[in-house]
Structure formats: C-alpha cells, structure tokens
C-alpha positions in Angstrom: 52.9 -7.5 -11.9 50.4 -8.1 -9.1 48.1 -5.2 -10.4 47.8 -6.8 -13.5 47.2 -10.5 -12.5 44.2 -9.0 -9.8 43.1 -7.1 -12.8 42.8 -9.6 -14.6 40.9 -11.9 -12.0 38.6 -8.8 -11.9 38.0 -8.8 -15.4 37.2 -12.4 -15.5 34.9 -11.9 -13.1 33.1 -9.3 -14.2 32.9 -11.1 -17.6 31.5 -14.2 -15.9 28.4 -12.0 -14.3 27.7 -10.7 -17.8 27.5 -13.8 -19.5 25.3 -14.9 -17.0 23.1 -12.0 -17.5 23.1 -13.1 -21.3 22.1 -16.8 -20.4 19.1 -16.7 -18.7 18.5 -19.9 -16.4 15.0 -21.4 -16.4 12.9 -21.7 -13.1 11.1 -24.7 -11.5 8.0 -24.5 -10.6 4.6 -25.7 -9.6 1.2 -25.0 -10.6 -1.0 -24.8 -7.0 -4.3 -23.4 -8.3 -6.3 -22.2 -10.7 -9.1 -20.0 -10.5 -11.1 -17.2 -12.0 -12.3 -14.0 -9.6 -12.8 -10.3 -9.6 -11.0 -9.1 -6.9 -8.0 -6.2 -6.1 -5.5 -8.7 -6.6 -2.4 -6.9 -8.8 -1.0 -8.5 -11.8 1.0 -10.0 -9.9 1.9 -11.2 -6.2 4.9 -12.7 -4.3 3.9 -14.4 -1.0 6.5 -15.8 1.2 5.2 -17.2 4.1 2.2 -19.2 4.8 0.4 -16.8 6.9 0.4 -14.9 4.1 -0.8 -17.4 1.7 -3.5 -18.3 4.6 -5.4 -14.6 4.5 -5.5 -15.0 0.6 -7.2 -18.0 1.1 -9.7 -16.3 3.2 -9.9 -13.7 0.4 -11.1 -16.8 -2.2 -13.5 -18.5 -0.1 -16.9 -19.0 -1.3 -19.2 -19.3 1.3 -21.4 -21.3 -0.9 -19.3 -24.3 0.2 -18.8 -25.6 3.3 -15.1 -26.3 2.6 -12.3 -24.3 0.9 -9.3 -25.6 -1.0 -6.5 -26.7 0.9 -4.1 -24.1 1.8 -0.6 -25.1 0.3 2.6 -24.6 2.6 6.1 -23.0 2.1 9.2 -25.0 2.6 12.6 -23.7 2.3 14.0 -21.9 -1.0 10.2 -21.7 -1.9 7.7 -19.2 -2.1 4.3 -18.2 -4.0 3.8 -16.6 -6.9 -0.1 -15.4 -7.6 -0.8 -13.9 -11.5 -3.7 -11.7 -12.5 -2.9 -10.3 -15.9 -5.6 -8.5 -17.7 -6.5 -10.4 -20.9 -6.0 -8.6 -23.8 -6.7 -11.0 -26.7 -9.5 -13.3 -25.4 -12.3 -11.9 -23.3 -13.0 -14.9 -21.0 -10.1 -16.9 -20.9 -7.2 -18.5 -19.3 -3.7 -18.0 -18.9 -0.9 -20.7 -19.8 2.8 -20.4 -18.8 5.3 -21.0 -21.7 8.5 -19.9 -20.1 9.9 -19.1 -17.1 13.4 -17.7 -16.5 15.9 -15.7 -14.3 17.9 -12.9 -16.1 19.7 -11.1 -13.3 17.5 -10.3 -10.8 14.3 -10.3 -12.8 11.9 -13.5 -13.1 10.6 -13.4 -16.7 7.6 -15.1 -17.5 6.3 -15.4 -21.0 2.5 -16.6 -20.7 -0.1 -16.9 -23.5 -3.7 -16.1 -23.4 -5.8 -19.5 -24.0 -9.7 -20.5 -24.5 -11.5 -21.5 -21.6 -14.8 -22.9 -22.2 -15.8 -22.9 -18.4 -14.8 -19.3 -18.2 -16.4 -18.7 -21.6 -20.2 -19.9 -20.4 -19.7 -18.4 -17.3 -18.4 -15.1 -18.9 -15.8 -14.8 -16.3 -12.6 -12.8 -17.3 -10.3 -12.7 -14.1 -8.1 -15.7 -14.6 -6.0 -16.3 -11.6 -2.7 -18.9 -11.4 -1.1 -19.3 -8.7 2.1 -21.3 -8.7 4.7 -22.3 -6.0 8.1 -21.6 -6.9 11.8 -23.0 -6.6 14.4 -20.2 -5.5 14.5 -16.5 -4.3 11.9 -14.0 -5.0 12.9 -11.6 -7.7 11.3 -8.6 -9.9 8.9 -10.0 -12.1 8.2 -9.3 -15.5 5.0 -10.6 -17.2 5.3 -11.2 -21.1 2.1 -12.1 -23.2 3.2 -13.6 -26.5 
C-alpha cells in the first residue's frame, strides 16, 4: 500500500514538471540600450556581473565623445542579456522584442525585424539590444517571426 501511494506522489510530480514544460511562463525585463555596431559580439550574450558589463562598455566607446553611456548595474536575481542577430529580412534595420518566455530551461525570445530610418541613412546593419533581465540565466533561443 505504501508503494503505491509514493508512486503515486511520484507520478504527480512528474506530471506537474511536464505541464510546466507545456506552459511556458513569460519573463520581465528591461530594455538598457540600443545601438548599432560591427563588432565580434555573438548573437547573443549573457553577462552576469558588472565587471563584465564594464569591459563591454569599453568595447562601445566612441572616442569621438568625451563621455560614454552610463554603465547599468546588476542587482540580485538580475543579469544582462546583449542580442546581435543577423538581419535577414531588412538590410539596415532594427530589432523589436515580441515575446519573451521560459520553457524549461530555455529562454525563448521571439523578435521581429523592424525599419530604422537612422540605421537606414546611415546604412548601418549591426543592430544591437541589450536588455537587463529578471531571473536566472538560461539557454537562449532566438526566434525571428
């Protein structure tokens, strides 16, 4: 009899975890930066301290101004999330998030491809977003829809 009543808290368990798997739960976020520069960032990059987020900063600075943006700072249950896609339907243009969700252990992001006028007369074509987020860091899988 006890068998079946700890198999059955197993099973209920178990169940719980995949419906959770099925119901993916949206992530908040925070949109830090935007900006638009060919560099050997990767399509994507999770930063979680501010030391980190300090040496890309040095990586963006232009040294045609005398001041840089202010570097943003970490607190806890945060960290950064920096996204480079390659555009694929608009040659200079911008990147807008549209959903953003846990499913397991992966971060899903669905982002659309979106004119940019300033990117357009500049012909720039290396949209960067970077973004603070609420939670743990996770796999990440970039969607363009």
């Amino acid at each position: 009899m006890n068998f079946l009543v700890l198999n059955c808290a197993e099973y209920k368990s178990v169940s719980q975890i995949n419906l959770q798997k099925d119901h993916p739960e949206k992530v908040e976020y925070k949109e830090i930066r935007r900006l638009n520069l060919n560099n050997d960032l990767k399509e994507y990059t999770v930063i979680t301290s501010t030391k980190e987020m300090k040496e890309l900063y040095m990586k963006f600075n232009d040294s045609k101004y005398s001041r840089s943006a202010p570097i943003p700072v970490l607190q806890k249950g945060e960290y950064f999330l920096i996204l480079k896609p390659g555009l694929k339907k608009i040659k200079y243009g911008d990147i807008q998030i549209e959903k953003m969700e846990t499913n397991g252990s992966v971060l899903n992001i669905l982002y659309k491809e979106i004119e940019n006028w300033e990117y357009a007369e500049k012909e720039q074509s290396h949209p960067i977003l970077i973004l603070k987020v609420i939670g743990e860091p996770k796999e990440v899988k970039l969607t363009t829809i």
